[in-house]
C-alpha positions as CSV (number, residue, x, y, z in Angstrom):
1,X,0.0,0.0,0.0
2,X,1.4,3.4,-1.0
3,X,1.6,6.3,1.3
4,X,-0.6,8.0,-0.6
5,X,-3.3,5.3,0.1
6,X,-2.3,5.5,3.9
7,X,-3.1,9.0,4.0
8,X,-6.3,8.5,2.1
9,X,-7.6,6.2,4.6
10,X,-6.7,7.9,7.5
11,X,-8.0,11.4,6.7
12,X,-11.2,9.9,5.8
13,X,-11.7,7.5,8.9
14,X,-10.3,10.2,11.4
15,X,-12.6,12.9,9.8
16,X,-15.7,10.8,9.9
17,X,-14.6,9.6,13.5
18,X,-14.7,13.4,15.1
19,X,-18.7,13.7,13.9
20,X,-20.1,12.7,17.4
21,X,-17.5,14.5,19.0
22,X,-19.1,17.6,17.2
23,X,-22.5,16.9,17.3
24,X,-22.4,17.2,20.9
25,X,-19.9,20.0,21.7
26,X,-23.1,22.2,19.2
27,X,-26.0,21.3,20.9
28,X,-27.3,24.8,21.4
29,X,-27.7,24.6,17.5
30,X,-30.9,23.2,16.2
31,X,-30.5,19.1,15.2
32,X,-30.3,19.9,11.4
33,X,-27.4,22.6,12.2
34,X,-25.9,20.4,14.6
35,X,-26.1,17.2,12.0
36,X,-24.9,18.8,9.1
37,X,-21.4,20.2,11.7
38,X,-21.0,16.5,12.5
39,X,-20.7,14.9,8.6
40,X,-18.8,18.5,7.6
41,X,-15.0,17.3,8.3
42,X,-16.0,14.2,6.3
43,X,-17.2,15.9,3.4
44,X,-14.1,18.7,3.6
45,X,-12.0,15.9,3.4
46,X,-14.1,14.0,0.5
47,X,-13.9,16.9,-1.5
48,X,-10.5,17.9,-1.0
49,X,-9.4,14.4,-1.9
50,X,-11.1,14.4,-5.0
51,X,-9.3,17.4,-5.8
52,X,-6.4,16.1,-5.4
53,X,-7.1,12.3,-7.0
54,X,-8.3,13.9,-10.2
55,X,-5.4,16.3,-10.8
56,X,-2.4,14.2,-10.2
57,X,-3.9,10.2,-9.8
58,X,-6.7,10.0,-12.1
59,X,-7.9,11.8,-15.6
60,X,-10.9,11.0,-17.9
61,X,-8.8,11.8,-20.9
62,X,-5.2,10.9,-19.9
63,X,-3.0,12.1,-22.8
64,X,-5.4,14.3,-24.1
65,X,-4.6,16.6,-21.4
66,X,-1.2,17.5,-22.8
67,X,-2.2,17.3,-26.4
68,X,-4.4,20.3,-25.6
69,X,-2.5,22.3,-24.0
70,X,0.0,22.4,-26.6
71,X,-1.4,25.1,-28.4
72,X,-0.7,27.2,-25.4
73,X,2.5,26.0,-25.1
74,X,3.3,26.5,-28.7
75,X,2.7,30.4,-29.2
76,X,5.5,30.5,-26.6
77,X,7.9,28.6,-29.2
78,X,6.6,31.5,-31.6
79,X,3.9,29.4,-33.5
80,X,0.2,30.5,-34.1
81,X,-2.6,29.3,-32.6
82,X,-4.4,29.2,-35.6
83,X,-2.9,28.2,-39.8
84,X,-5.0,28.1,-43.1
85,X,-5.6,24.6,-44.2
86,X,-2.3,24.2,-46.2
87,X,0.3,25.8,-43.8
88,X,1.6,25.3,-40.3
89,X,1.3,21.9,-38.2
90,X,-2.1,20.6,-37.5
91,X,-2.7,21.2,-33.7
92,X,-6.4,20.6,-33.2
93,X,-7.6,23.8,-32.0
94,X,-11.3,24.5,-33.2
95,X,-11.9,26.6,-30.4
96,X,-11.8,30.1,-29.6
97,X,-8.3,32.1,-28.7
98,X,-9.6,32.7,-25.2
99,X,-9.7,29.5,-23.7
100,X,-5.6,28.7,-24.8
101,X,-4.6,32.0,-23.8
102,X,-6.4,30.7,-20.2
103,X,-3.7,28.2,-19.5
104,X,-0.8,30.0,-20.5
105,X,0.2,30.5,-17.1
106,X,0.2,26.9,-16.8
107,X,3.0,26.8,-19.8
108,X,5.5,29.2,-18.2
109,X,7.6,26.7,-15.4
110,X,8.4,23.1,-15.6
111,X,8.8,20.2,-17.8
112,X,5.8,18.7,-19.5
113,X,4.2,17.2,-16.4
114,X,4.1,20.1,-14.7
115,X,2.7,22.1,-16.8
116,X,-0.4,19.3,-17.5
117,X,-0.8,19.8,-13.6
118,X,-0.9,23.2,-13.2
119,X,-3.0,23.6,-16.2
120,X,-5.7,21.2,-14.6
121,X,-5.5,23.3,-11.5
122,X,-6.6,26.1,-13.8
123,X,-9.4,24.0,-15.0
124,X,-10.9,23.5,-11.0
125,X,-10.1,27.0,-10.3
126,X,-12.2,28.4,-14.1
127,X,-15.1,25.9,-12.9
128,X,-16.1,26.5,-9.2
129,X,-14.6,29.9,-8.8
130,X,-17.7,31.5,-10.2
131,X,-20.0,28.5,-7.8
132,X,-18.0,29.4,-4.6
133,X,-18.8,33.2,-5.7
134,X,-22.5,32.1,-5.9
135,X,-22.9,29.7,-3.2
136,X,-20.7,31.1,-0.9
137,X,-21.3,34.4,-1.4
138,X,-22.9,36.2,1.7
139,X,-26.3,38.0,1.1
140,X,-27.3,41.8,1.9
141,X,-27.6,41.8,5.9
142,X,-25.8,38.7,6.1
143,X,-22.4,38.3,8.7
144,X,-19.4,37.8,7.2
145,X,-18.8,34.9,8.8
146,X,-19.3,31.8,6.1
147,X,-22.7,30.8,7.0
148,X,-23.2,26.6,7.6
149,X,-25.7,26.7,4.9
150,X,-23.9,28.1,1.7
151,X,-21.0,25.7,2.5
152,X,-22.7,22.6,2.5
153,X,-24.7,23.7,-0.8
154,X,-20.9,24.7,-2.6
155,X,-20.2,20.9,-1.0
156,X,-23.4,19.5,-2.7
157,X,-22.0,21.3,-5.7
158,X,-18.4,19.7,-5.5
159,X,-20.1,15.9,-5.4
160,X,-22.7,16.6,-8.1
161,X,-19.5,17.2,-10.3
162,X,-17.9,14.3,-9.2
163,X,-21.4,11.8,-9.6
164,X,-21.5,13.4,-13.3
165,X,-18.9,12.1,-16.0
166,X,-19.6,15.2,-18.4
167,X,-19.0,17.7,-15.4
168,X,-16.0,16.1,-14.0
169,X,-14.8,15.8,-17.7
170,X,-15.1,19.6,-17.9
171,X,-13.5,20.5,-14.4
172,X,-10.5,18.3,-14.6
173,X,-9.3,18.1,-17.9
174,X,-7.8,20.5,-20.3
175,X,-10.2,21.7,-22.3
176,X,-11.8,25.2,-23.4
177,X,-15.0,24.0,-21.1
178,X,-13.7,25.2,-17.7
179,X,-13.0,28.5,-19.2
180,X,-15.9,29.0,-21.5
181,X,-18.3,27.8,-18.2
182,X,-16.7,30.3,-16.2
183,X,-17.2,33.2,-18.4
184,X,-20.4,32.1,-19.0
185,X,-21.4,31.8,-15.7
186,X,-19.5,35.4,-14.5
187,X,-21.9,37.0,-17.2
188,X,-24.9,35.8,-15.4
189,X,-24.0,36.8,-12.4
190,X,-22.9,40.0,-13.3
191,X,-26.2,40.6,-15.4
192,X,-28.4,39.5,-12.5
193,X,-26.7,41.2,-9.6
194,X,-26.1,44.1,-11.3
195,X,-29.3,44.8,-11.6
196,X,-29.8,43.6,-15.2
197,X,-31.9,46.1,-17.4
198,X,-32.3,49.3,-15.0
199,X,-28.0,49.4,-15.4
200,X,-26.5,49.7,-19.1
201,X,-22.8,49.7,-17.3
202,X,-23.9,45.9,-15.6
203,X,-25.6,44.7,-19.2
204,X,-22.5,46.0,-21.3
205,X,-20.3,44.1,-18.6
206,X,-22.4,41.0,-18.7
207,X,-22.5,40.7,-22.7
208,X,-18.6,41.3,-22.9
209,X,-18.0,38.5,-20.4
210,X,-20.6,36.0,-22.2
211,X,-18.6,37.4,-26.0
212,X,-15.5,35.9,-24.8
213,X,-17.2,32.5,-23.4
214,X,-18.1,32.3,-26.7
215,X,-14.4,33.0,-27.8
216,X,-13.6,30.6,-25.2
217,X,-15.8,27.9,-26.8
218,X,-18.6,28.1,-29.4
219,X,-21.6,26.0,-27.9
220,X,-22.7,29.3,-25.1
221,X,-23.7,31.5,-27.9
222,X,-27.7,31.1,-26.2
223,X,-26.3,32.7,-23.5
224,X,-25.4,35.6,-25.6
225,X,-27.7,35.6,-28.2
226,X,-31.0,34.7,-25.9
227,X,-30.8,34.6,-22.4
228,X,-28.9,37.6,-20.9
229,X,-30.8,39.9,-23.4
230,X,-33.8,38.5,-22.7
231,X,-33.5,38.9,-19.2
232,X,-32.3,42.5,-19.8
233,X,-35.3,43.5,-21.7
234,X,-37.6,41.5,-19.0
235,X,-35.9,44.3,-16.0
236,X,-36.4,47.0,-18.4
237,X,-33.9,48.1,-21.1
238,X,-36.7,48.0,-23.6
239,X,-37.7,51.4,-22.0
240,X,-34.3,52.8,-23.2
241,X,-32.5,50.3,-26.1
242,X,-29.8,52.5,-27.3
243,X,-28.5,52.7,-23.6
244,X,-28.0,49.5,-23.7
245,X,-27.5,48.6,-27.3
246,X,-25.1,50.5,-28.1
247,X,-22.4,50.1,-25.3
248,X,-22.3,46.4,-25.6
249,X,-22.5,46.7,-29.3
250,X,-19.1,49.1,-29.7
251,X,-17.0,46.4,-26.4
252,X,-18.3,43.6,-28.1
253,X,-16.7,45.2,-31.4
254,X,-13.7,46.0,-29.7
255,X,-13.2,42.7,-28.8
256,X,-13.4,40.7,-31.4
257,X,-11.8,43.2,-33.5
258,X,-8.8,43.0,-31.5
259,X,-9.1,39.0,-31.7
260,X,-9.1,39.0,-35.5
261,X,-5.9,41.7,-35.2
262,X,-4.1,39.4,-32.8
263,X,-4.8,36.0,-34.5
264,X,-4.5,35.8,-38.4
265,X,-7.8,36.1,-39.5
266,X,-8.5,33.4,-42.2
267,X,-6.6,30.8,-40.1
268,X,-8.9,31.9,-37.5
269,X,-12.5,31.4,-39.2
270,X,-11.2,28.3,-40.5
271,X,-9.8,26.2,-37.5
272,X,-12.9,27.6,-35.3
273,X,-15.7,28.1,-37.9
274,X,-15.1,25.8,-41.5
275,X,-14.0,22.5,-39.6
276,X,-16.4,22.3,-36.5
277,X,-19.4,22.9,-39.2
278,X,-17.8,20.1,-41.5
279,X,-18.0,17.5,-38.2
280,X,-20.3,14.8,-39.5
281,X,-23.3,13.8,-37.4
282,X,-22.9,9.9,-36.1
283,X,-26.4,9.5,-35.9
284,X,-28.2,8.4,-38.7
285,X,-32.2,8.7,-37.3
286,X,-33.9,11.6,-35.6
287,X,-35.1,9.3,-32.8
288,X,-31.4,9.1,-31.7
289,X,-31.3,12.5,-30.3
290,X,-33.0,11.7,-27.3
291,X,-30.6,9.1,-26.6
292,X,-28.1,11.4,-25.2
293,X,-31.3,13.1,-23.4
294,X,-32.4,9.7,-21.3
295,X,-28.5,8.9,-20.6
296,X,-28.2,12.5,-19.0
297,X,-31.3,11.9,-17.1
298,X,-29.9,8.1,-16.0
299,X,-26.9,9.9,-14.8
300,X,-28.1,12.4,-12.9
301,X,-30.9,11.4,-10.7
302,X,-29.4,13.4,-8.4
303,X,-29.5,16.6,-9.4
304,X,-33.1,16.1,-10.6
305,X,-34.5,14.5,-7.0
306,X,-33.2,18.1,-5.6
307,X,-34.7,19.6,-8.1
308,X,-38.0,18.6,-8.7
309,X,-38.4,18.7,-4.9
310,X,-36.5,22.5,-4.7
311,X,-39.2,23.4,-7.2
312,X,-42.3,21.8,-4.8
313,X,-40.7,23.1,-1.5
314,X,-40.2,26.6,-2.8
315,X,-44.0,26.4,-4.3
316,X,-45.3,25.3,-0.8
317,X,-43.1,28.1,0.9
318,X,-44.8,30.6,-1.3
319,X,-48.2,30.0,-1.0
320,X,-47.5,29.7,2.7
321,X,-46.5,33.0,2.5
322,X,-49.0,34.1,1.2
323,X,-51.5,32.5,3.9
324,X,-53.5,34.1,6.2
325,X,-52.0,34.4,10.2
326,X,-48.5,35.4,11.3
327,X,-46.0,36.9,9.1
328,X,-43.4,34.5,8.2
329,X,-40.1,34.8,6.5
330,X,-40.7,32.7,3.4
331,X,-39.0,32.9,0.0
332,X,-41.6,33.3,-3.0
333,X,-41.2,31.2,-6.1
334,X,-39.0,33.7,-8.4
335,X,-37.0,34.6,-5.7
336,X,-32.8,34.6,-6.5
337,X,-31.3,33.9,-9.7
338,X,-32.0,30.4,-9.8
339,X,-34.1,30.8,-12.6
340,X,-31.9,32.7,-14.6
341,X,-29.2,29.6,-14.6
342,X,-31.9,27.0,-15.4
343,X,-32.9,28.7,-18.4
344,X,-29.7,29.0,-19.5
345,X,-29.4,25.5,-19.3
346,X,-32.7,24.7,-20.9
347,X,-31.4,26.7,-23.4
348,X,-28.4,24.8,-24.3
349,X,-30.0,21.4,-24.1
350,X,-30.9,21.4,-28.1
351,X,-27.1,22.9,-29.1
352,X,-25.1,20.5,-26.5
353,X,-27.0,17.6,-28.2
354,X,-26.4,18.7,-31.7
355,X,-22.6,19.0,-30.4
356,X,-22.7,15.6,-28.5
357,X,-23.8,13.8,-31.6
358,X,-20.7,14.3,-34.0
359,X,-18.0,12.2,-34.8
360,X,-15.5,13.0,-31.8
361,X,-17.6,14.2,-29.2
362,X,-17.7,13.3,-25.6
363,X,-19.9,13.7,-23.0
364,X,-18.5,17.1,-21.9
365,X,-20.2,18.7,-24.5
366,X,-23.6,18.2,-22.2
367,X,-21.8,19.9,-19.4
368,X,-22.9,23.1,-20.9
369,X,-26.3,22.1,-20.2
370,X,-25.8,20.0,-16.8
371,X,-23.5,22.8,-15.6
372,X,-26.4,25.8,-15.5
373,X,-29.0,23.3,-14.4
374,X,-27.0,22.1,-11.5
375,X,-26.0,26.1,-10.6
376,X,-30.2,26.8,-10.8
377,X,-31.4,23.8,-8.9
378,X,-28.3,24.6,-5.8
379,X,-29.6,28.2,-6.1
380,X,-33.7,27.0,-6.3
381,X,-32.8,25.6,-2.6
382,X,-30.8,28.2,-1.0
383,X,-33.3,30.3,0.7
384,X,-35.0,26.9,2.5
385,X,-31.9,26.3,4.3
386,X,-32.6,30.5,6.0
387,X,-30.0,31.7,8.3
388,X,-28.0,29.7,10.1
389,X,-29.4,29.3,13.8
390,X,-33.1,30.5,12.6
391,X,-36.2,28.9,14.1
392,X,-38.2,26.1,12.2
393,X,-40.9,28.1,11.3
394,X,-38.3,30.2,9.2
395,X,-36.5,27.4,7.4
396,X,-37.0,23.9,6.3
397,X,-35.3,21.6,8.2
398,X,-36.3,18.8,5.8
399,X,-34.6,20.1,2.8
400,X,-31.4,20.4,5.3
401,X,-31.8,16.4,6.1
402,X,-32.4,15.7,2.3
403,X,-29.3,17.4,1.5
404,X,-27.1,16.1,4.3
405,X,-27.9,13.0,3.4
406,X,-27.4,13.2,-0.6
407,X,-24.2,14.3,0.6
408,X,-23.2,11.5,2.2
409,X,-24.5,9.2,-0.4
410,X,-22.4,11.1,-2.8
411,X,-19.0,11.5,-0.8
412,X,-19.6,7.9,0.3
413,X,-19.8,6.5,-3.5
414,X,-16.9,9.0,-4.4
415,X,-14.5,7.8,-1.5
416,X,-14.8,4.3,-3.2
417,X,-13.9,5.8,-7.0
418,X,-11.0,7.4,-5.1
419,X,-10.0,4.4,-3.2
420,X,-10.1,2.4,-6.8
421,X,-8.0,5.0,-8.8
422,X,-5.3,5.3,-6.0
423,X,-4.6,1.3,-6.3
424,X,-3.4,2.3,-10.0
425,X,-2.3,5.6,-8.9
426,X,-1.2,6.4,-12.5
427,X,-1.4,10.5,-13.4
428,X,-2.2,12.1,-16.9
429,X,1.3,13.6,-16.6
430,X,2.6,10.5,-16.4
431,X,2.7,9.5,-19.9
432,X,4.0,13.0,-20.4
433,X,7.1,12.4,-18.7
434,X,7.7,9.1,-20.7
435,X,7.6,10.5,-23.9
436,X,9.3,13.4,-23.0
437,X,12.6,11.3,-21.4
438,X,12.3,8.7,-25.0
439,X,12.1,11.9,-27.2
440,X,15.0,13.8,-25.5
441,X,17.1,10.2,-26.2
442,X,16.1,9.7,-29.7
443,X,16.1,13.5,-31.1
444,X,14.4,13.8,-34.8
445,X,13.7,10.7,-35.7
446,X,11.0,9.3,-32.5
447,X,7.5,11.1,-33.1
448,X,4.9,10.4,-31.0
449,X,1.9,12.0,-32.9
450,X,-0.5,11.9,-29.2
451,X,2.3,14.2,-27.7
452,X,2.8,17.5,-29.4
453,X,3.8,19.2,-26.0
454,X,6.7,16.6,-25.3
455,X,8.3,17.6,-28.5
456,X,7.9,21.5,-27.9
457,X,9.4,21.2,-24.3
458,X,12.4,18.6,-25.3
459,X,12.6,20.3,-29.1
460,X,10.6,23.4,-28.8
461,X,9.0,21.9,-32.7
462,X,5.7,21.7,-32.6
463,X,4.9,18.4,-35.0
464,X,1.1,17.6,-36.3
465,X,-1.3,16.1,-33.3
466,X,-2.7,12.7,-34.6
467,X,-6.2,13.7,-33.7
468,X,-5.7,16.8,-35.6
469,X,-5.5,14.5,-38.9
470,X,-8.7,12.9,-38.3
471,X,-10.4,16.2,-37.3
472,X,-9.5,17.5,-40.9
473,X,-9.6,14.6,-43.0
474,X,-13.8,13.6,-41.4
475,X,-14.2,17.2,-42.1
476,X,-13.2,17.0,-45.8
477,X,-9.8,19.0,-45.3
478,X,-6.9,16.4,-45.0
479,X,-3.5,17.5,-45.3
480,X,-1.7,17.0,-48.5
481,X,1.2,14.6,-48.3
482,X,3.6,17.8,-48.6
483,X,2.1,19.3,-45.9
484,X,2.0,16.7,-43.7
485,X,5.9,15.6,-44.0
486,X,6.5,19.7,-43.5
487,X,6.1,19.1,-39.6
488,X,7.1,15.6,-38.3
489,X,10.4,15.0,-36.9
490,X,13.3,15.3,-40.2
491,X,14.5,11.1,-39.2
492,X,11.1,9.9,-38.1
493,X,12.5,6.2,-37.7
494,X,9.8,5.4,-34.9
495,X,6.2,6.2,-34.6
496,X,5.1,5.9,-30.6
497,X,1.5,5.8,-28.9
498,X,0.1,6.2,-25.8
499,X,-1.4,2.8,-24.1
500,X,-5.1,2.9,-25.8
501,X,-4.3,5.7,-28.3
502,X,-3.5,3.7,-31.8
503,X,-7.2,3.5,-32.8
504,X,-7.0,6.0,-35.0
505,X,-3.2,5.8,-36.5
506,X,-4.4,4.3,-39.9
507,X,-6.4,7.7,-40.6
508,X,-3.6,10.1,-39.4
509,X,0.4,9.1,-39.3
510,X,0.4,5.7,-40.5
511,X,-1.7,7.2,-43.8
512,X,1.5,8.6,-44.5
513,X,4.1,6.7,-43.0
514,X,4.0,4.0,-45.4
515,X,6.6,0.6,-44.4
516,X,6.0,1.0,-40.3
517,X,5.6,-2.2,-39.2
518,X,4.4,-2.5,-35.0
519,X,7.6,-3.2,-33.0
520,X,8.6,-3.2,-29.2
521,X,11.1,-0.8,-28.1
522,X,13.0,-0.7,-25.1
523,X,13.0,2.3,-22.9
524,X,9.1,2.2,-22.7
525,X,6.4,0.4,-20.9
526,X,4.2,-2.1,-21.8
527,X,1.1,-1.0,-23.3
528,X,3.1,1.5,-25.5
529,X,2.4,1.5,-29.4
530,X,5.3,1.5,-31.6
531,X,5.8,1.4,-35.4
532,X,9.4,1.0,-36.8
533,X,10.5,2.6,-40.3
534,X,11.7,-1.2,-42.1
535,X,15.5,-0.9,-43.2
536,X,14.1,-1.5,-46.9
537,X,12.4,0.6,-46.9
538,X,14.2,3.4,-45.4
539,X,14.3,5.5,-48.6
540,X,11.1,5.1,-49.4
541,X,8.8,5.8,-46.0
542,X,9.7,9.3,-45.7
543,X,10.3,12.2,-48.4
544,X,13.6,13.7,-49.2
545,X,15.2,16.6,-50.6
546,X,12.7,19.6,-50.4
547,X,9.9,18.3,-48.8
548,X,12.0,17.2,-45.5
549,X,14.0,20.0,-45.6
550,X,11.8,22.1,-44.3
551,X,10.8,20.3,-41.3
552,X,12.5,23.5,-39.0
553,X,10.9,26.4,-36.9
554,X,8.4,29.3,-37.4
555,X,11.0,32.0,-37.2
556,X,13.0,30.1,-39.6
557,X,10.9,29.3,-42.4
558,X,7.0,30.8,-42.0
């Protein structure tokens, strides 16, 4: 057993073990207050783990991590984020500018493993910063002290991620999600809180936020195109437009004008526009949309338990309200800005699907939709919990025992995952470290197409991603056979892959690399791909004279 396992095991037992020790030393709390004290320690530590786990031990993607930050990591090497179809190497960015220029930071210290971890880091911090900012956020006429409440709903939040593969996929990986949710999510808030239509300087704020999520990642256009002006017409811009209007109109200009001036323009339109419209669908009836539709639902019975039962509580608390006797301190139906997020989701359902059912897609393309819904329901149920230390007849203790108890459930199942993973105990950056050690022994002529980021940091050449081919040649845009030999390593003697990563090597380097027959080399693990160049056919596999020539740097050559 590793010490990491140790630790597991003892911060887990020893934080469920001081419960009872709590639960009595609060009993001038009421029992819900006192019960949800007891299980928080064990929860902290639950969530805290899986922090930690999904960074460094586990990843839903493994090598894709590093394959997409390369792009990141390549501007620093002086190449573009973004080439026509015929020039540059093929990196697999069809997403906005804003969500690689996110995880630079992660690109400026350490070798290649380093980076992958500090760029997932980013990912966490891009996804529940603007939830912690929500959940944990105090209220007007609230203490400052964090109130018992809004912690164990940011909690519910952390293990709603982790029951849900498409939102773990999206805050744990690298990916433009985590930044493209963020934004997205900032824009809301900022349009709500801001006081939406009765203040132009909030609105213009909130539609410049929600332009760059969509520079971040295409699929929240609804939130910029239908629910933030929607709302701010509903809270009354339509009485003055042009206030409104205009202001956002000229930022929003500003911004993408200054996009289009930083990043060549028709390598741009192409990479994010021509190739992600060229996806083809892998459905073939209409009836399969709603496949993806009753797997969400499987997966997240969850989330809709608290919500269809945040949705009766809060219409029960309203027409209490609204009863005849004593005054009481209940929210009505509309109140917060729960609504706000769940129509944003609703309003992504029919564009996440659309983006879920092309060739390539994964699940995290339904985060955009899960992500708002989960944010509405958490803020649908806030106002039951009241103030911490509040008399029954001003909060609903029930909804505090549902959720303290969906919380354990949750933690309970996600302690096992983590106890699983940690017996492997085998990181994304892992792989990373492997190639990059291989490559910095066998210099120009080892490519390993599922690692452009080991090259860059060992060679500082960025060399065409494998998945990159496939992206352009299912789109109808594969590279010539010039182009391609233009930016793979000048000797390419061996071909390498990832354990679980050679699916796809007959559509993207071994199209080209003809005479590679599948070979075991020393130097890497078992599991490893590898496809030696034949000595017969060594002048034959790759091009020579021009073509391989000019296999060499941007500055040098573009």
């Amino acid at each position: 057993m590793s010490i990491t396992q140790v630790l597991f095991t003892l911060t887990i037992l020893v934080s469920a073990g001081i419960g009872p020790w709590l639960y009595r030393a609060s009993a001038d709390r009421p029992v819900w207050e006192r019960l949800a004290i007891a299980v928080l320690p064990f929860l902290l530590c639950t969530v805290a783990w899986h922090w930690v786990v999904s960074i460094v031990f586990h990843s839903i993607t493994g090598f894709w991590n590093g394959a997409r930050l390369a792009p990141a990591m390549g501007l620093m090497y002086g190449y573009r984020l973004y080439y026509p179809a015929d020039e540059g190497p093929l990196n697999g960015w069809i997403y906005g500018p804003i969500a690689a220029l996110a995880y630079l930071p992660a690109v400026l210290v350490g070798n290649s493993a380093v980076k992958i971890i500090i760029a997932r880091v980013l990912s966490l911090i891009y996804y529940y910063a603007p939830a912690a900012w929500l959940l944990l956020g105090r209220e007007e006429g609230e203490s400052r002290r964090p109130q018992l409440g809004r912690v164990l709903l940011f909690i519910t939040f952390v293990l709603l991620t982790t029951h849900s593969r498409a939102l773990r996929y999206s805050s744990t990986e690298v990916h433009a999600d985590a930044p493209a949710l963020g934004l997205a999510a900032l824009a809301i808030v900022v349009m709500i809180r801001g006081g939406g239509g009765s203040n132009p300087r909030a609105c213009t704020i909130s539609l410049m936020l929600a332009l760059l999520a969509v520079w971040a990642k295409q699929l929240t256009v609804p939130l910029l195109l239908l629910v933030l002006p929607a709302y701010a017409l509903a809270t009354g811009a339509y009485r003055s437009p042009m206030r409104f209007v205009v202001p956002a109109f000229v930022g929003g200009l500003a911004i993408t004008l200054a996009i289009l001036a930083s990043f060549e323009p028709r390598g741009l339109l192409f990479n994010v526009f021509s190739i992600p419209s060229r996806h083809p669908f892998r459905i073939t009836a209409v009836v399969d949309y709603v496949y993806p539709m009753v797997v969400l639902q499987q997966k997240h019975t969850p989330l809709l338990i608290l919500l269809i039962v945040g949705i009766l509580a809060r219409l029960t608390a309203a027409a209490e309200r609204e009863g005849p006797g004593e005054a009481r301190a209940r929210p009505s139906f509309l109140e917060g800005d729960w609504l706000v997020f769940v129509a944003s989701g609703l309003t992504e359902v029919p564009f996440s699907v659309a983006a879920y059912s092309m060739v390539g897609a994964d699940e995290n393309s339904m985060s955009f939709f899960v992500y708002f819904m989960t944010l509405g329901t958490l803020l649908l149920l806030k106002p039951l919990l009241g103030a911490e230390g509040t008399r029954p007849r001003e909060t609903t203790p029930w909804v505090w025992l549902l959720i303290i108890g969906l919380n354990l459930l949750l933690a309970s199942v996600e302690d096992e995952t983590m106890g699983i993973v940690l017996v492997d105990s085998k990181g994304a950056w892992e792989e990373s470290l492997i190639a990059e050690q291989f490559i910095r022994e066998h210099r120009g002529e080892a490519y390993f197409p599922w690692n452009p980021q080991c090259h860059l940091q060992v060679e500082g050449k960025y060399y065409h991603f494998e998945d990159a081919i496939y992206d352009r040649t299912v789109s109808g845009f594969p590279p010539s056979r010039e182009h391609y030999f233009r930016y793979i390593p000048p000797n390419t003697r061996l071909v390498c892959y990832p354990p679980n990563s050679v699916g796809v090597a007959p559509i993207g380097a071994l199209h080209y690399l003809k005479g590679f027959k599948q070979t075991k080399v020393a130097g890497l693990p078992g599991g490893w791909g590898c496809f030696e160049r034949a000595p017969r056919d060594k002048e034959s596999a790759l091009p020579t004279g021009p073509e391989q020539s000019s296999v060499q740097r941007p500055e040098e050559g573009e």
